[in-house]
N, C-alpha and C positions, 0 to 999 in steps of 0.2 A: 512722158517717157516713151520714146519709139525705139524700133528695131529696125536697122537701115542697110540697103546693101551695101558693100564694102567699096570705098570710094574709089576709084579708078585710076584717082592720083596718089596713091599710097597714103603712109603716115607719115607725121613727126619722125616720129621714133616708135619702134620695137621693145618691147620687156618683155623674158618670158611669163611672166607671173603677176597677172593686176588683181590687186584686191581692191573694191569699192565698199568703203565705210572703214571706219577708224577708231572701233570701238573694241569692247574684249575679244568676240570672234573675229576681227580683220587682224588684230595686232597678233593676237595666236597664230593665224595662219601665217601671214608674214613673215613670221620666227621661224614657224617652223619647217617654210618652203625654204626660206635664208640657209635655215641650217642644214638642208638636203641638198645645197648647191645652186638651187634656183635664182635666178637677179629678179629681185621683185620691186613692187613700188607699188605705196596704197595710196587712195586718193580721196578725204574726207573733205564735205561740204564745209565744215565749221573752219572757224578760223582756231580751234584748237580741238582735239580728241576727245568728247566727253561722250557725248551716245548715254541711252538709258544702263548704262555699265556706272556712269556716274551720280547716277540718281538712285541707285540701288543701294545694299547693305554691303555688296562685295562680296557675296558668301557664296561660296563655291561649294555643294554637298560629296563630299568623295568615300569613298569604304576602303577600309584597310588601309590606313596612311600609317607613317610611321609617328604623326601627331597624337594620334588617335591612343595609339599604346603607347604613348607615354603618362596617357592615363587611366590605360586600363580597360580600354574602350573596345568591345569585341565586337567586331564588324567584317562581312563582305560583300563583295558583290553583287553573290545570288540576293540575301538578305536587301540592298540597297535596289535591286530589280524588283524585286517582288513588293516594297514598299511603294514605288511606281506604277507597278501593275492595279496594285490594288486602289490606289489613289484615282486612277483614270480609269478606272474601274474596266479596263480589257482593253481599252481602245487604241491604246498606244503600240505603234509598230513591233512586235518582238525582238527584231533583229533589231534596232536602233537601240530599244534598251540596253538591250547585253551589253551591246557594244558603249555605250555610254558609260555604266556602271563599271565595266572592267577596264576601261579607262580612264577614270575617275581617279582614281586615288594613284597613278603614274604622271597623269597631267599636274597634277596640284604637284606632288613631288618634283616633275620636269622643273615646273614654273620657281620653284622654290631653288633647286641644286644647280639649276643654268643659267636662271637671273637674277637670284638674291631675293628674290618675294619673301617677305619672312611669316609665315603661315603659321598658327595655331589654330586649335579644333576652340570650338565654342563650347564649353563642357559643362556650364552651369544653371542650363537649361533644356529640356527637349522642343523640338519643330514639331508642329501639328503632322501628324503621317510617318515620320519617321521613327523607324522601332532601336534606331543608335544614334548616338550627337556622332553628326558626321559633318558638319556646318564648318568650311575651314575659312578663316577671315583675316586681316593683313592688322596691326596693333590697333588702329580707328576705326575698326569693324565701320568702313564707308566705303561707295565706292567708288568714290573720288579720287582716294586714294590707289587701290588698283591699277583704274585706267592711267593715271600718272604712272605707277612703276612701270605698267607694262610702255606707254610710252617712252619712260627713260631707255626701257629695254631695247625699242625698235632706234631711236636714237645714237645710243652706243652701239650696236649694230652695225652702222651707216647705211643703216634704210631710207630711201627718198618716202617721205611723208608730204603728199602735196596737201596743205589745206586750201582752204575756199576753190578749190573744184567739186563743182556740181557735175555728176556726171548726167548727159540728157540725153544719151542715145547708146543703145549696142550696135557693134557692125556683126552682123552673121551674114553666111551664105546660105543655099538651097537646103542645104545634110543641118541644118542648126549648128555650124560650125561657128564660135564667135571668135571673131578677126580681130577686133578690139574694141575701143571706147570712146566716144566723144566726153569732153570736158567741158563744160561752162564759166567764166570766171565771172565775180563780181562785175565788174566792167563789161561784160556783156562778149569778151573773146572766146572764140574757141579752136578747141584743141583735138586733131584726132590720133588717139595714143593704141598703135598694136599690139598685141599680145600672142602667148601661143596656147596662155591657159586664163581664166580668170574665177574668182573668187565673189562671190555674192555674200556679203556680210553688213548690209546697211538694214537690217532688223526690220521689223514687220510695219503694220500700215495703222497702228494705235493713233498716229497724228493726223489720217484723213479722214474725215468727218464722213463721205461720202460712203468709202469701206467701212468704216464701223457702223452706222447705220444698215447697210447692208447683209453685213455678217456676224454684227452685236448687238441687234438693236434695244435688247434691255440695259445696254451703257451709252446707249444713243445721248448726246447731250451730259452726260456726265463727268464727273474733275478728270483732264486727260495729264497726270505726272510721270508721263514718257516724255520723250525727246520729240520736239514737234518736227524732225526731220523726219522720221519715223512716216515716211507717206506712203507706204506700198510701192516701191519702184521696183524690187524682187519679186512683189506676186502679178505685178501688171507687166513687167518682160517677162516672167514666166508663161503668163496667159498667153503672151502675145507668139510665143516661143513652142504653145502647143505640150506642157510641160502639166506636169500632175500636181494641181493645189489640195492639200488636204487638212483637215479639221480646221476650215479657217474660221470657225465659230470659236476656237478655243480662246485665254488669254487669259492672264495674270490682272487680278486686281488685287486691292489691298484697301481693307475696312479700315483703315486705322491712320489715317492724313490729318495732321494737327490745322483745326479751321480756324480764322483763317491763312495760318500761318503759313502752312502748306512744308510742313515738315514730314518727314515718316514716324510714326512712332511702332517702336519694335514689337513684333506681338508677343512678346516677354512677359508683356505688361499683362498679358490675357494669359497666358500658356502657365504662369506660377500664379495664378488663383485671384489673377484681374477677373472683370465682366464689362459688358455695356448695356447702359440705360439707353432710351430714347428722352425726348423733350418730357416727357410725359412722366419721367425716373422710372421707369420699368422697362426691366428686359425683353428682348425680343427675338432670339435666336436659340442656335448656338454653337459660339463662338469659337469653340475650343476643333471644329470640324475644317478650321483654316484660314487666313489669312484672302486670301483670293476669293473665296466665294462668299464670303462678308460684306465685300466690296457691294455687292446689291445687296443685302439686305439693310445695309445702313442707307441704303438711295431710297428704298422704299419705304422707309421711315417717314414723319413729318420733316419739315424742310432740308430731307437727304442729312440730319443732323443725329449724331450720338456723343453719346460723353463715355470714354472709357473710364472704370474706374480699378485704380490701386492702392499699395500703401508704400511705404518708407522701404520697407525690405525687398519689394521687388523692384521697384525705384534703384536700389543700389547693382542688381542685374542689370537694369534698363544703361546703366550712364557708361559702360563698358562702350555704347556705342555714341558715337560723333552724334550723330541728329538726335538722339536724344541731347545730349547734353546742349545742344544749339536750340532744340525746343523749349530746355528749363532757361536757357538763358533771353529766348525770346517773350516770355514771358506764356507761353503755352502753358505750360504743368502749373496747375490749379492746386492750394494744400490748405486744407485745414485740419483741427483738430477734436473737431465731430463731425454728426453726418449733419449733422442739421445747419452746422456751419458755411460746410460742404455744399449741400444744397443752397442755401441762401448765393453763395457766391455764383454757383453753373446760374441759379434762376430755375430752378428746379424745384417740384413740389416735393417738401419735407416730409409729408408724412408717407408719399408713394415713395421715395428714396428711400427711407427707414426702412417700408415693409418689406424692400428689393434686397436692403445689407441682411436685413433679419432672417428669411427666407434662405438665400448662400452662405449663410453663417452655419443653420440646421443644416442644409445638404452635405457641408464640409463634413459633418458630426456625424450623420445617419448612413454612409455610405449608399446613397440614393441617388438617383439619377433624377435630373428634373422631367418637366411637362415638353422641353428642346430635346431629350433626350444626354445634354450634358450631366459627366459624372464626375461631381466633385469630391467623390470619397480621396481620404489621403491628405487633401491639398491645404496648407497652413490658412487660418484665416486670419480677412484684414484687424488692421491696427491701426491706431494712429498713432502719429498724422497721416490722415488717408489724403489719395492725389487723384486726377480726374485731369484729361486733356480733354476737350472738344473735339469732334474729327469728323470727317466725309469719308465716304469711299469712293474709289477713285478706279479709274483703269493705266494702270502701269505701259503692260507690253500685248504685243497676241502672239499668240502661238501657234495657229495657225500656219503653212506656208510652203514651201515650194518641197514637195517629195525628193527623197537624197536614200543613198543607201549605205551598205557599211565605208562606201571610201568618200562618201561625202559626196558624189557625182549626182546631183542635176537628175529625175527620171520625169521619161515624157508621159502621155497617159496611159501608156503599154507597159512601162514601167521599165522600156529602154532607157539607160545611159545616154547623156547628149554627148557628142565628143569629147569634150572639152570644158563644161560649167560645174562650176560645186559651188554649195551654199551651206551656211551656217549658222548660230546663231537667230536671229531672230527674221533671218529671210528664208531658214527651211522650218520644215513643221518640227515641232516639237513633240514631244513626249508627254504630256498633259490632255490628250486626247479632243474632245469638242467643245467643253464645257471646262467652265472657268474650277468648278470645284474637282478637276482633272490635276489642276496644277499642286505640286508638291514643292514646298519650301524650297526654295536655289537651283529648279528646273530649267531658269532662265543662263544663268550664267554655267549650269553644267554642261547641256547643250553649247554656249557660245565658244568658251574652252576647249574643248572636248572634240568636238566636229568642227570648231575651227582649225585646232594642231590638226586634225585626219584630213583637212580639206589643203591643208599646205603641203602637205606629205604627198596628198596621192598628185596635187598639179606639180608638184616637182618631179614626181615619175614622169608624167608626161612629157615633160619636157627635158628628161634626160634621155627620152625615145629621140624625140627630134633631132638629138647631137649628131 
């Protein structure tokens, strides 16, 4: 990934508006510079649009939608900021927040009343950290689906979506001014395409072994279920660009990857009154403190292995979503009709599994918190037929990444504005601060939305300065 000077023999061709990567934050912005006027055109490696937008649950966390009261569901902003705050326990920029959370719940509605996305809130369960079901998801809570709508979106549109260009080079000048981009094709051509504004939205550096090692290295080595395009090309032209990297230590995991199936399973399964054992059928955490920061403790387990366990009734929460029901049908989800059944199937010892149900059976009852600090007062206990997936933890996304301010713009380590670069999604830093137990339920995709549409807004300003 180099930064080059501006070639002397011009380009191809001119667009005002390049966005690189093809995932939730590149298609957002695209839209939304399209709808400011701006001619844009995005350019993803793949040969279709998937990015870790489709490896995900698709759940976008917004406050105050009009989803939300339709069930009753009292939410705002502030309330959606300060569940952030406290989650990343201070670290995360203030102004980003705000600005995140009071557009939260207008982006989900944009996305829903200008392209058909048809959104509902997730109401039949609460996310670790958040204090209202603000969780908004598309009917197959996947995100597979997503990234397709919003592809149809850019499509109907009559957006140019180039795929299999790799881009391998930025043109800037002296002032960090970027000119435009070179492309890569399969076939080994290339392309050099100008611009007047560009878009950084090819997500963070989770798929290069090198960066993670360096900036994570207790996931060094561990399950990577991001997008293995995901190499750092946003923090290494940032670097190279003199540009402010910040919390690159941070990043999404997630404890709960059906082994070896390599499915997600939702933490639903944990959030209504699941647990997880180790090899060993004893608990080891605790669980209920998030989804992300689990992600190590089940690697630090004997062979990075746990078994979640649940029953039949939170099972019928869990199948609302796609990968669950692609896990029951891969034959993941484990069921029997005791624990000792149960155990004999995982290969579990019987009599340490028993003591684990018998023990969160009291906790449910005495309103007592355990020895992890989890507090099961309230929460229904299991039944059978009880269920149990296998799983690893794994590293999703980072969060980590190139400093941006309220309009999305690019800051250098002064905390100047570059001319002309904005980023989003999972090539600016996020809001989850250094550390993976930073991250809060749908962080990822709020950020990608959210400061993607700001990042398309503010390069369409620019380039209506140009006219």
């Amino acid at each position: 990934m180099t930064i080059k000077p501006v070639p002397s023999e011009g380009f191809e061709t001119t667009i005002s508006v390049l966005v690189i990567g093809g995932g939730a934050a590149g298609l957002c912005a695209a839209l939304a510079a399209h709808e400011a006027g701006a001619e844009v055109a995005i350019f993803e490696r793949d040969p279709l649009p998937r990015g870790s937008t489709a490896l995900s649950a698709g759940l976008i966390p917004a406050a105050e939608t009009r989803f939300q009261k339709l069930h009753g569901i009292v939410d705002t902003p502030e309330l959606f900021a300060g569940d952030i705050r406290k989650k990343a326990h201070g670290e995360a920029d203030d102004a980003i927040v705000d600005l995140v959370t009071a557009q939260s719940g207008p982006t989900v509605e944009w996305l829903a009343d200008r392209y058909g996305l048809p959104f509902s809130v997730v109401h039949d369960f609460d996310y670790p950290g958040h204090a209202a079901r603000r969780m908004h998801g598309l009917p197959s809570r996947s995100g597979a689906e997503l990234i397709d709508r919003l592809r149809q979106a850019v499509e109907e549109a009559g957006l140019p979506l180039i795929v299999q260009a790799t881009v391998t080079g930025l043109f800037s000048d002296a002032e960090r001014r970027i000119h435009g981009l070179e492309i890569t094709r399969p076939d080994g051509t290339r392309d050099a395409i100008g611009c007047d504004t560009l878009i950084l939205a090819c997500n963070g550096y989770g798929g290069n072994p090198v960066l993670v090692g360096q900036h994570i290295p207790e996931m060094q080595g561990a399950l990577y279920f991001g997008h293995p395009g995901n190499r750092g090309d946003a923090a290494l032209w940032g670097e190279a660009l003199g540009t402010k990297l910040l919390h690159m230590s941070g990043y999404q995991g997630h404890g709960s990857v059906a082994h070896p199936h390599g499915i997600l399973i939702t933490w639903a399964t944990i959030m209504e009154g699941g647990f997880q054992v180790n090899t060993n059928g004893r608990r080891f955490s605790n669980e209920s403190l998030g989804y992300s920061e689990q992600a190590a403790a089940v690697i630090a387990e004997p062979e990075s292995i746990a078994f979640t366990i649940f029953d039949e009734r939170i099972a019928i929460i869990a199948r609302q979503f796609e990968d669950f029901r692609r896990a029951k049908a891969s034959g993941a989800v484990i069921e029997a009709d005791s624990i000792e059944a149960l155990a004999v199937r995982l290969k579990l010892p019987a009599d340490a599994l028993g003591e684990t149900f018998a023990t969160v059976a009291r906790l449910k009852q005495s309103d007592g918190a355990d020895a992890f600090g989890r507090n099961f007062a309230g929460v229904a206990p299991l039944s059978p037929p009880f269920k149990a997936v296998r799983v690893t933890g794994a590293l999703f996304h980072t969060q980590g990444g190139l400093a941006v301010d309220r309009y999305a713009h690019v800051l250098d380590r002064d905390a100047h504005p570059l001319p002309n670069l904005f980023a989003a999604g999972g090539a600016a830093a996020g809001v989850s601060g250094s550390r993976a137990g930073g991250y809060l339920s749908g962080n990822g995709l709020l950020t990608a939305t959210v400061l993607g549409r700001i990042a398309g807004i503010s390069a369409a300003k620019i380039c209506s300065r140009l006219r």
